[in-house]
C-alpha positions in Angstrom: 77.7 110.6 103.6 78.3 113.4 101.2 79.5 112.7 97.5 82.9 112.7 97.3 84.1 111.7 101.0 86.7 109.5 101.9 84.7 106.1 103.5 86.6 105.2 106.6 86.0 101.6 108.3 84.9 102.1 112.3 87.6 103.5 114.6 90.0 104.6 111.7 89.9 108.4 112.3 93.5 109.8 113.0 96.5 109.5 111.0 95.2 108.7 108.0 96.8 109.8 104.5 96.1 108.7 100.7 98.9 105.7 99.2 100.2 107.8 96.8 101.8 110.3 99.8 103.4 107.2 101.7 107.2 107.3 100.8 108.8 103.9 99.4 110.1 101.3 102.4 107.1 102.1 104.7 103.8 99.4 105.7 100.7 100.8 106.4 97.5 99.5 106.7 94.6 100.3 104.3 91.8 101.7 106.1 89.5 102.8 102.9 88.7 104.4 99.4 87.7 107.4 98.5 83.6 107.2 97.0 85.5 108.5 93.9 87.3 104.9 93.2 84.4 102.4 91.5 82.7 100.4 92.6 84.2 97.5 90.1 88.0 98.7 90.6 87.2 98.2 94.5 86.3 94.6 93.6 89.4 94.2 91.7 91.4 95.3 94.5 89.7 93.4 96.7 90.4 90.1 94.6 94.4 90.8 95.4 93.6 91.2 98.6 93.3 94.9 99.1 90.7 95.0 102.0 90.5 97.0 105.3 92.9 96.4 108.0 95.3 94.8 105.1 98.8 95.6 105.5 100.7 97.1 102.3 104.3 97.1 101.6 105.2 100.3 99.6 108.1 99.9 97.1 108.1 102.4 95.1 106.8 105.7 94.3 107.4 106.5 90.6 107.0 106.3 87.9 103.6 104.4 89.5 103.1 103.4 92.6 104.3 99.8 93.5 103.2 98.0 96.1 102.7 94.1 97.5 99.7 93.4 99.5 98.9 89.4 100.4 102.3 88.4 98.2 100.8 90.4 95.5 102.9 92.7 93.7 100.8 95.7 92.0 101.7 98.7 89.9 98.9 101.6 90.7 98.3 104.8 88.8 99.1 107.8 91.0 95.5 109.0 90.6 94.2 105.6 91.9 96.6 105.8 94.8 95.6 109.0 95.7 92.0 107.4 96.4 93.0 104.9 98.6 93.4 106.1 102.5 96.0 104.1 105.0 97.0 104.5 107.9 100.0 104.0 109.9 100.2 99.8 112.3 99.7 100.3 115.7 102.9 99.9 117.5 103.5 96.3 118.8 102.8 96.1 122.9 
């Protein structure tokens, strides 16, 4: 994989968009991080919960971005939002 491109988990091709451009209100599903997040913040965010496949409850957009993931409620910088790619939940059958 080239330096600086987005890591996507299997299947997760279409629809996907950064946190940071997901307006307040909406779920989505965390498919990934971009190679520029660390290695030791994606630990972190792991530890709250933030994994693959996890859904996320946006809440707010600004002044940071605010969001609960596992009954965890977290306050992200913009520019680490923008480094984390999600995706939309399938619709229910």
């Amino acid at each position: 994989m080239a330096p600086g491109t987005p890591r996507r988990t299997g299947g997760m091709s279409a629809n996907l968009r950064t946190l940071d451009a997901v307006p307040p209100g909406c779920t989505v599903l965390l498919a990934g991080a971009h190679d520029a997040l660390a290695p030791d913040f994606r630990e972190q965010l792991a530890a709250y919960g933030f994994v693959p496949g996890r859904a996320i409850d946006v809440v707010a957009q600004r002044p940071m971005t605010v969001v609960v993931c596992d009954h965890v409620e977290l306050a992200l910088e913009t520019s680490v939002a923008r480094l984390l790619l999600v995706r939309e939940p399938a619709a229910a059958a």
